[in-house]
C-alpha positions as CSV (number, residue, x, y, z in Angstrom):
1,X,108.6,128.8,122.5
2,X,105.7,129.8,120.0
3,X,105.3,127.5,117.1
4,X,104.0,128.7,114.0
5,X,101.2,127.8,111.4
6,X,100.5,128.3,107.6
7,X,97.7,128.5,106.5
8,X,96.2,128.0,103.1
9,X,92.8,130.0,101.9
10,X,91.3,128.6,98.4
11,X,89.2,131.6,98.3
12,X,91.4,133.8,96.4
13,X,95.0,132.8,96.0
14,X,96.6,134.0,99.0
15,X,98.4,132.8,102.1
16,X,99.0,133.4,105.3
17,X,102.2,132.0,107.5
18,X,101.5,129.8,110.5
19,X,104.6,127.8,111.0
20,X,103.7,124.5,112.4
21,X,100.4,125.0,112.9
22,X,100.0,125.2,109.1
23,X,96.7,122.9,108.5
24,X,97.7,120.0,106.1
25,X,98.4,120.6,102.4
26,X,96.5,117.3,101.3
27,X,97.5,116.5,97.6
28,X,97.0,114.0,94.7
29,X,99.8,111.9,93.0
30,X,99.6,107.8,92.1
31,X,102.4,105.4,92.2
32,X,104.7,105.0,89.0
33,X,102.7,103.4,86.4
34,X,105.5,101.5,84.6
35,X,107.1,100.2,87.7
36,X,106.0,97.4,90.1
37,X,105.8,98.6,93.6
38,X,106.8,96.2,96.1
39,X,107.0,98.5,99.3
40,X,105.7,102.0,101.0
41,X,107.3,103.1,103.9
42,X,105.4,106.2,106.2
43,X,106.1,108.6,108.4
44,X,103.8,111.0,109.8
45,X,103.4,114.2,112.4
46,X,100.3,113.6,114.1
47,X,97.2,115.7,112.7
48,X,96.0,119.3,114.3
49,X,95.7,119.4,117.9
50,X,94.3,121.3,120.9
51,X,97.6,123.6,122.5
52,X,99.2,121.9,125.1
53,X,98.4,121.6,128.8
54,X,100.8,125.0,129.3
55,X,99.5,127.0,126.7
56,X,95.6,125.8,127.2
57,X,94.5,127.9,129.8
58,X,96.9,130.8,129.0
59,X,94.9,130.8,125.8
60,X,91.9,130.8,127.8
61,X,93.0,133.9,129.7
62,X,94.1,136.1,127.4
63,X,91.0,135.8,125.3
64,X,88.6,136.4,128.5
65,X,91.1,139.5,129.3
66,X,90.4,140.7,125.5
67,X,86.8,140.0,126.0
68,X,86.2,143.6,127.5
69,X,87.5,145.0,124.3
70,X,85.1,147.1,122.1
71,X,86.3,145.2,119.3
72,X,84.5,142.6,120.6
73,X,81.5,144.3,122.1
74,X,78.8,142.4,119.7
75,X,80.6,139.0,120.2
76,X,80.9,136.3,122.8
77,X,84.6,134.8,122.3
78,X,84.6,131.2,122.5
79,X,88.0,129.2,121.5
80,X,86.2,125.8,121.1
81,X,88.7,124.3,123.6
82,X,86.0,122.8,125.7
83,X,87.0,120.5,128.8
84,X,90.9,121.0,130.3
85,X,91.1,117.3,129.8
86,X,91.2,117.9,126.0
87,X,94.6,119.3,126.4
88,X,97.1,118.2,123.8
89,X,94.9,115.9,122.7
90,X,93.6,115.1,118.5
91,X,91.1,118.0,118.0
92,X,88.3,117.2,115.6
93,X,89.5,118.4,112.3
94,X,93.0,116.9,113.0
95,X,90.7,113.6,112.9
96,X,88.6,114.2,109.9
97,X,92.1,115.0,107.8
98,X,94.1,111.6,109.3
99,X,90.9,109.5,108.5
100,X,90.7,111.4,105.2
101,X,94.5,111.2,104.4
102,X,94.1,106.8,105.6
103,X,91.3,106.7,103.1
104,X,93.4,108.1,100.2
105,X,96.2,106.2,101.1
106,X,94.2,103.2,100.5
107,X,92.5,103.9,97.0
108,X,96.5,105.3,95.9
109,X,97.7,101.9,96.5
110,X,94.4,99.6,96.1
111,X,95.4,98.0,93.0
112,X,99.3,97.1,94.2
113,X,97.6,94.9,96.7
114,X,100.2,96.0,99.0
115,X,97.8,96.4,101.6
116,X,95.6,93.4,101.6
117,X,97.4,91.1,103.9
118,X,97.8,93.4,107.3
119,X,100.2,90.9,108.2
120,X,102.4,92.3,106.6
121,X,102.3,95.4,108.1
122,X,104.9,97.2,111.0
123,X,103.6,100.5,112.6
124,X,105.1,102.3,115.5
125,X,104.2,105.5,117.0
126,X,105.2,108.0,120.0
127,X,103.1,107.2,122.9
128,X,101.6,110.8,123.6
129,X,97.6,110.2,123.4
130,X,97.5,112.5,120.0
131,X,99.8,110.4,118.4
132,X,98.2,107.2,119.3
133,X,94.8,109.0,118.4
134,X,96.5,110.0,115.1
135,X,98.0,106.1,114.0
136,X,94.2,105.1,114.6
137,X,92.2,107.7,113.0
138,X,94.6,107.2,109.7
139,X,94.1,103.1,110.0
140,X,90.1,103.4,110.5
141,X,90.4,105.5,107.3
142,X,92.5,102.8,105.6
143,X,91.7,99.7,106.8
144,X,87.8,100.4,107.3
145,X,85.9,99.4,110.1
146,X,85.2,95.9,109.5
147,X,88.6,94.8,110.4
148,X,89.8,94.0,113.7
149,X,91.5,96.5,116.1
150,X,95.4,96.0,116.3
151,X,97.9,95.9,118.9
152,X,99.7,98.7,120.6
153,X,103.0,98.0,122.5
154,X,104.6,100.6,124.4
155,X,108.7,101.0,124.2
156,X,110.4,103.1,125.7
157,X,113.8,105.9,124.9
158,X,113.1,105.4,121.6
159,X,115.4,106.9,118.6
160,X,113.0,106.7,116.1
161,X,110.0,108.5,116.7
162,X,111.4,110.4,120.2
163,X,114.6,111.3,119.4
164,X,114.7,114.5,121.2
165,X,113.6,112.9,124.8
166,X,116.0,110.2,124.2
167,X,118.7,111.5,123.4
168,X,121.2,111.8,126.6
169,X,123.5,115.0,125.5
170,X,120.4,116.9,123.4
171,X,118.6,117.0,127.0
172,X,121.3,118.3,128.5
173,X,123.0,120.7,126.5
174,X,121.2,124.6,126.7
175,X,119.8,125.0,122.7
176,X,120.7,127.8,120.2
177,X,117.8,130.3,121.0
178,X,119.7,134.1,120.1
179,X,118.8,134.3,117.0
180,X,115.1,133.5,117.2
181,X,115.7,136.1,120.2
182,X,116.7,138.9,118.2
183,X,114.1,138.5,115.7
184,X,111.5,138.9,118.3
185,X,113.2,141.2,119.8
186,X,113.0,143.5,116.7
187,X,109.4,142.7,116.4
188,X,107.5,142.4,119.5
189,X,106.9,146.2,120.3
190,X,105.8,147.5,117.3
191,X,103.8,144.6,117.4
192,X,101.8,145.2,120.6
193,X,101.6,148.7,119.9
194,X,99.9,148.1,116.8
195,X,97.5,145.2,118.4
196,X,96.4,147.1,121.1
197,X,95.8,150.4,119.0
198,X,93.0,147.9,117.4
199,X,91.7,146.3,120.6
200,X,92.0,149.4,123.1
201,X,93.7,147.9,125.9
202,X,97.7,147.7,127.3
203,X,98.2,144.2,126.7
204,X,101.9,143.5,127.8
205,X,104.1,141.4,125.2
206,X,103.6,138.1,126.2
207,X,99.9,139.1,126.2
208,X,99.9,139.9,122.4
209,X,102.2,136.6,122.0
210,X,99.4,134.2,123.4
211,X,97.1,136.0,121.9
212,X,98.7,135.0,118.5
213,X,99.2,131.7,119.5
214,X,95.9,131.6,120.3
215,X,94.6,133.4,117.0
216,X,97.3,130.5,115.1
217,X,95.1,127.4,116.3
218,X,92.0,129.0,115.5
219,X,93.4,128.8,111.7
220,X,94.6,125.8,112.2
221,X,91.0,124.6,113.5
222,X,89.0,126.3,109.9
223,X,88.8,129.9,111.0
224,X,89.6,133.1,109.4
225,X,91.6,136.4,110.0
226,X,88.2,138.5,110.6
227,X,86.7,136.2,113.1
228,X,87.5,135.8,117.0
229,X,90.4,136.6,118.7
230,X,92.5,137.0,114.9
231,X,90.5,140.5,114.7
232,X,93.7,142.4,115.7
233,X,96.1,140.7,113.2
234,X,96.9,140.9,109.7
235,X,98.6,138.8,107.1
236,X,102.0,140.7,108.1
237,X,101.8,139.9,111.6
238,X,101.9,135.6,110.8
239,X,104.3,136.1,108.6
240,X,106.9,137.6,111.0
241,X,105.2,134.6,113.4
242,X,106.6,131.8,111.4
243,X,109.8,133.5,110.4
244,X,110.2,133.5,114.3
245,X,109.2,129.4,114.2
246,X,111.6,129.0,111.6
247,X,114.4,130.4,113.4
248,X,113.6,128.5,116.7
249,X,113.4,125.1,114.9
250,X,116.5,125.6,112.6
251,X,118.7,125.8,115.7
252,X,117.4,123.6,118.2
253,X,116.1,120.5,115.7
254,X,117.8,121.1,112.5
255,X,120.8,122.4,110.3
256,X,122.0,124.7,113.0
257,X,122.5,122.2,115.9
258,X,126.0,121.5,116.8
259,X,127.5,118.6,114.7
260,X,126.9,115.5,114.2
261,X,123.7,116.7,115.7
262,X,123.1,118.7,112.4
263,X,123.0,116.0,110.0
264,X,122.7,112.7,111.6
265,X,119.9,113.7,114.5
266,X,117.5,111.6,112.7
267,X,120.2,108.9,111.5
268,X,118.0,106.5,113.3
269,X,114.3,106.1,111.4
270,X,116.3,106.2,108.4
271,X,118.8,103.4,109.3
272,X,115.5,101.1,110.0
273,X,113.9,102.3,106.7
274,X,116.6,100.7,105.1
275,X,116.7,97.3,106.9
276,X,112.6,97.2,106.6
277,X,113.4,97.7,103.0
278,X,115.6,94.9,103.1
279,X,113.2,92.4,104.6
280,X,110.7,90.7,101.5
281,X,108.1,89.8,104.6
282,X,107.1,93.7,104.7
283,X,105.3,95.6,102.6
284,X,104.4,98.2,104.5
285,X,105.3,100.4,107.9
286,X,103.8,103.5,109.1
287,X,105.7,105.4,112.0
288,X,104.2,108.3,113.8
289,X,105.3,111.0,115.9
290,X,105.6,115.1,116.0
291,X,107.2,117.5,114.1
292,X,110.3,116.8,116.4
293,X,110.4,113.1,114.3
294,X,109.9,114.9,111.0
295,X,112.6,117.7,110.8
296,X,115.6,115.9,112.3
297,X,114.9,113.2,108.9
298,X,114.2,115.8,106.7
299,X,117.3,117.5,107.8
300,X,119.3,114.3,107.8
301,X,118.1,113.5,104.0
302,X,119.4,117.2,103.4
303,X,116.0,118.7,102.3
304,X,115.2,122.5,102.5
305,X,118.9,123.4,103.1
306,X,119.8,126.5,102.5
307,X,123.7,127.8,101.5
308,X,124.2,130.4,104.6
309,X,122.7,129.2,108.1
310,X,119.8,131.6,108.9
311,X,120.0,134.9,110.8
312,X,117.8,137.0,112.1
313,X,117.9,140.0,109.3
314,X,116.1,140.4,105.8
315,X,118.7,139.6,103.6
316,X,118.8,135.2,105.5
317,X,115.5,135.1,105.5
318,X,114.1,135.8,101.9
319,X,114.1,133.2,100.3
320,X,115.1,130.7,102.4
321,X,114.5,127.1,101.6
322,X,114.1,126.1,105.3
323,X,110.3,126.8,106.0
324,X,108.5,125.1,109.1
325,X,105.4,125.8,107.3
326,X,106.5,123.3,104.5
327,X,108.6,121.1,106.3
328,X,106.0,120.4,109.6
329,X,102.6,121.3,109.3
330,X,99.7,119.5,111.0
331,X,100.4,115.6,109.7
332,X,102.6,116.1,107.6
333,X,103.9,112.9,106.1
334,X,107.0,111.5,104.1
335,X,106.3,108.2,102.3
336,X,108.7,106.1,100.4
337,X,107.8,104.2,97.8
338,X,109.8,100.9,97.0
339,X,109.6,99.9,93.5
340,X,111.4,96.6,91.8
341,X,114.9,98.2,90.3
342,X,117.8,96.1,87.9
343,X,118.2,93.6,90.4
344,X,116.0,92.3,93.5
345,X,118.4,93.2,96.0
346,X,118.6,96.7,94.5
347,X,115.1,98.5,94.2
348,X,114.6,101.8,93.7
349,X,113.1,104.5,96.1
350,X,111.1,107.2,95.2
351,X,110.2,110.0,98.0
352,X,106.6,111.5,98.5
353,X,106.4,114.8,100.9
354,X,102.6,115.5,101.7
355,X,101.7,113.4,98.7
356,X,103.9,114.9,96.5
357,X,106.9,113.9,94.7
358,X,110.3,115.6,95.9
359,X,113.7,115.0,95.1
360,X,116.2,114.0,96.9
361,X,120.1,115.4,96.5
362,X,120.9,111.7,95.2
363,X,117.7,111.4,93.0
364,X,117.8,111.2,89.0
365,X,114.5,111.8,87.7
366,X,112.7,111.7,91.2
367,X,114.6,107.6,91.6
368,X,117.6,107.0,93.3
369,X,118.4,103.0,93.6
370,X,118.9,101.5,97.3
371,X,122.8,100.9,96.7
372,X,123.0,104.7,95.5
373,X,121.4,105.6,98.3
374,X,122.8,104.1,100.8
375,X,126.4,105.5,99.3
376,X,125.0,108.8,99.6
377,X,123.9,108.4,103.1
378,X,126.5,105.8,104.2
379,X,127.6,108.7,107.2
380,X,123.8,108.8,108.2
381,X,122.7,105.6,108.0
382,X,125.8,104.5,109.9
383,X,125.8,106.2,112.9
384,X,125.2,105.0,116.0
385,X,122.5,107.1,117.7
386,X,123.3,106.3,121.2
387,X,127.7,107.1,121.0
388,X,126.4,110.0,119.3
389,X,124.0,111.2,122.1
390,X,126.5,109.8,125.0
391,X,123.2,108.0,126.3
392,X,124.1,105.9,129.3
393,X,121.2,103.5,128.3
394,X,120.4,101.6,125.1
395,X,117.6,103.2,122.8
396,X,114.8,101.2,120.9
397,X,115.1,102.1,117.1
398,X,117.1,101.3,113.4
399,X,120.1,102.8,114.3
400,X,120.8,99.8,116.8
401,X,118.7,97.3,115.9
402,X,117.3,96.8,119.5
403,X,114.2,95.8,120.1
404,X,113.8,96.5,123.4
405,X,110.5,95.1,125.9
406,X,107.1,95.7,125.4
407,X,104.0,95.9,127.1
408,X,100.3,96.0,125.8
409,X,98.5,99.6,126.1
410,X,94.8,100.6,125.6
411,X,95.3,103.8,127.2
412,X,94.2,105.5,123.8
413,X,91.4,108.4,124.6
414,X,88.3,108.8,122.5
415,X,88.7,112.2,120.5
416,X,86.8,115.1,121.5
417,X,84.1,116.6,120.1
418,X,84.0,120.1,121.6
419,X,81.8,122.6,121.1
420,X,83.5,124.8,118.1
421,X,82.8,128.4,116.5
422,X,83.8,126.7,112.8
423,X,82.4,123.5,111.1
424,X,84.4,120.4,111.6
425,X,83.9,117.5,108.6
426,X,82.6,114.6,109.9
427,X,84.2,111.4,108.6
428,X,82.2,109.4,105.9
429,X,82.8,106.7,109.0
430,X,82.5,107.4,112.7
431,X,86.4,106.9,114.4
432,X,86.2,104.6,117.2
433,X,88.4,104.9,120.5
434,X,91.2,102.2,119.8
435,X,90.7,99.0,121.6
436,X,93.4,97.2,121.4
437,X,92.2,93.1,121.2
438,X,91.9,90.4,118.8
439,X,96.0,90.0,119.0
440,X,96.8,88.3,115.6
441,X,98.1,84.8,115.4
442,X,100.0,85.1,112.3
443,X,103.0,87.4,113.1
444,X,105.3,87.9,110.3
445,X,109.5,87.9,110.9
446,X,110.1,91.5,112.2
447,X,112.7,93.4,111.0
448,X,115.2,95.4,112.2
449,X,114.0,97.2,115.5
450,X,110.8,95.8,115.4
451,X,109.6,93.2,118.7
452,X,107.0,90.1,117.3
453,X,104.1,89.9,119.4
454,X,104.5,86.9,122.2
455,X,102.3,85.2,124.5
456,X,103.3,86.5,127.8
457,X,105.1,89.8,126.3
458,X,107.0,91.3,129.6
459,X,106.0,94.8,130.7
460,X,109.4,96.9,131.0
461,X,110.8,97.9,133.9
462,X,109.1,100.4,136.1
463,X,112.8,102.2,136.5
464,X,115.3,102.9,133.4
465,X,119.1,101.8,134.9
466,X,120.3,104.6,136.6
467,X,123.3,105.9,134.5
468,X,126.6,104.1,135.5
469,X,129.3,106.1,137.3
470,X,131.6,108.9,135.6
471,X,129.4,109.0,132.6
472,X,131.5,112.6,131.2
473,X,128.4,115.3,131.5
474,X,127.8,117.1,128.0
475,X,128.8,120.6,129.4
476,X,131.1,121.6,132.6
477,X,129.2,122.3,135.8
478,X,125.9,122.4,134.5
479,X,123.1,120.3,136.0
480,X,121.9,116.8,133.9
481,X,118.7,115.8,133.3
482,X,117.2,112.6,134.1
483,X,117.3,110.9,131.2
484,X,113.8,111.0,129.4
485,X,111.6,108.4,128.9
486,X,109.8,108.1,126.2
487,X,107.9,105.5,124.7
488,X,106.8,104.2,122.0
489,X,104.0,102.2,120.6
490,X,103.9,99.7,118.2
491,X,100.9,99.3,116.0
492,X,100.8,96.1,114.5
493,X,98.2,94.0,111.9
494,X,94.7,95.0,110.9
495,X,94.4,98.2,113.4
496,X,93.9,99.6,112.0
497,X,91.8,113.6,104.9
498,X,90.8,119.1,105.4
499,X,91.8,119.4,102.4
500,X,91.1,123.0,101.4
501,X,93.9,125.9,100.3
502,X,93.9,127.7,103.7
503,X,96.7,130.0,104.8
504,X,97.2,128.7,108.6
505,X,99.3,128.8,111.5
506,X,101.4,125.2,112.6
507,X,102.2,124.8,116.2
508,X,104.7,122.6,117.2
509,X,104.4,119.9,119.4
């Protein structure tokens, strides 16, 4: 399924709809002035990537077979993609922003010294190579490059940054796609007939689809409309392309899943947010993962929910609050910031989306206190994410408190640098590829969820327990799944910004 991108252009005010390839909407804000902060707790979609290993060479394809057109008769068509091997992996803006968004990060919160003593830090990410690539860019730009590398453990069915692979009944129940079927539907000839009116050729529909997805990354990666293989689209065109997105992510990670699905998929992340609040030796935690990790809390805190589920017709979708392109574009983050309330064991919270304040349904004033919030969310933060998902295995994450084993990783690629039709910045500091030495001696208490580096830290079992017998299968007669296995990486101790208004297209992971 095509993801989509936003784009924003600061050349003249205007934008163009990507979805989730949507380059990152960097912004400015500085913690409460009158307030003492004693926490910041992150989470973060890895930054702009290269399409996946299924969509790479389609890409590839489809632009060679558009090649021939006389739209392109005074221009040689390279996507920047370079090697196959860069598949999936960080692409060299995505790296510029994170580094960029990890050196902000650090002059916002410089003078709370909140992040002096790395110590005191707990960070956890997916373990696909982007993400990994994306939790060390953002610490290189943070941290600097003086400090020593950190530690990476891998865990795996996690519930905190993975809960879509590790979640037992969501693998194995077929996912809502008719309405994002009918939109297309409606859309796709007129579509093709208009793209191919411009380029000359009888592209079929999935043709003039990867095409688009292909035209989406190029915005994403610093290109423009009138360049490449975007020649035969317009404004209109990326619009309908992330109303599409939007469809396909409302029912299959957010408000219009099946309940509890629809308000308590991302029950877990939140329910460790809340114990890491609750433990004085943190001060901060950074967790990163994909847009799948982002929209099940978002929808779980009740963000961008709109009064009538949305339907594939005009009168859902104007004006709807639930936009991919806000909600999941390249690295987009949600921080929040933990600052001394009436009493020490009742702070209050304060919620940053893409470095901007945003209320929650709870807040008063942009605050809400921990004990407020947790009344609010009690349902949420409650829930057990493994009875929920009928998993036949126990999960790593908040919602349990497991901490699961864990085994050292350095497989952590060096980011590409492709050859590329647009400029890339260059960080102020080169990014290293992560090594992942120097283990820390001083290790502070982990909270809830989170394993303490040991001497002689087990590697987990080559084989997940095979499920026991007459676990009841989510829907009659239909074939399961193996359970998925993802993992997750722990980044802990001293391991550790694309900033312009451009209209772009988001892919999700």
């Amino acid at each position: 399924m095509k993801s989509v991108f936003i784009l924003y252009f600061s050349i003249a005010v205007q934008c163009i709809e990507l979805g989730s390839t949507t380059p990152y909407p960097a912004s400015d804000y500085s913690p409460l002035p009158d307030k003492q902060l004693l926490q910041v707790h992150m989470f973060t979609r890895h930054g702009a990537r290269f399409p996946t290993a299924k969509s790479f060479q389609a890409h590839l394809d489809v632009a060679n077979l558009v090649q021939s057109s006389p739209l392109f008769k005074n221009e040689q068509i390279d996507l920047g993609y370079g090697n196959t091997s860069n598949a999936g992996l960080l692409h060299p803006t995505g790296k510029s922003s994170v580094f960029e968004y990890g050196q902000r990060f650090q002059a916002r919160y410089k003078q709370t010294n909140l992040l002096t003593d790395h110590s005191k830090f707990f960070s956890s990410s997916s373990n696909d190579k982007r993400v990994l690539q994306t939790a060390s860019s953002f610490f290189t730009g943070m941290a600097g490059t003086d400090l020593p590398n950190g530690v990476v453990k891998n865990r795996t069915l996690d519930s905190d940054n993975d809960m879509n692979k590790s979640c037992f009944l969501y693998v194995n129940t077929p996912k809502n796609k008719q309405e994002a079927k009918a939109f297309e539907n409606s859309i796709k000839g007129e579509l093709a007939s208009r793209v191919n009116s411009k380029l000359q050729l009888n592209l079929n529909d999935t043709q003039v689809s990867t095409l688009q997805d292909a035209c989406a990354f190029q915005l994403a990666f610093g290109s423009t409309l009138d360049k490449s293989v975007c020649k035969p689209f317009d404004e209109q065109d990326f619009v309908d392309f992330a109303l599409d997105d939007d469809l396909a992510k409302f029912y299959t990670l957010s408000y219009g899943l099946e309940p509890p699905f629809n308000s308590q998929f991302g029950c877990s992340p939140l329910a460790g947010l809340v114990a890491n609040i609750n433990n004085p030796q943190l001060s901060a935690t950074f967790h990163f993962g994909h847009a799948e990790t982002i929209i099940p809390i978002v929808t779980s805190l009740g963000l961008f929910k709109d009064a009538q589920p949305l339907r594939a017709n005009d009168a859902c979708l104007a004006g709807r609050q639930f936009q991919v392109t806000k909600i999941a574009p390249f690295q987009t983050n949600l921080v929040f910031e933990v600052y001394a309330g009436q009493s020490p064991s009742n702070p209050d919270l304060r919620l940053l989306m893409n470095e901007k304040p945003i209320d929650l349904p709870c807040s008063k004033n942009g605050l809400v206190s921990l004990q407020e919030f947790e009344s609010f969310y009690q349902e949420v933060l409650t829930c057990k994410f493994d009875s929920i998902c009928q998993n036949p295995y126990t999960t790593i994450g908040g919602s349990n408190g497991n901490t699961g084993n864990v085994s050292v990783s350095t497989d952590i690629p060096a980011i590409p640098t492709p050859t590329v039709q647009v400029p890339i910045a260059t960080p102020p500091v080169d990014i290293p590829p992560a090594v992942f030495t120097n283990i820390p001696t001083v290790i502070p208490t982990p909270a809830v969820g989170i394993p303490a580096p040991v001497a002689g830290i087990p590697t987990p079992a080559a084989n997940i327990p095979t499920p026991a017998a007459n676990i009841p299968t989510p829907i009659a007669n239909m074939p399961v799944a193996a359970p998925a296995t993802a993992t997750k990486a722990i980044v802990s101790s001293a391991l550790l910004p694309f900033n312009f208004h451009f209209l772009f297209v988001l892919l999700l992971v």
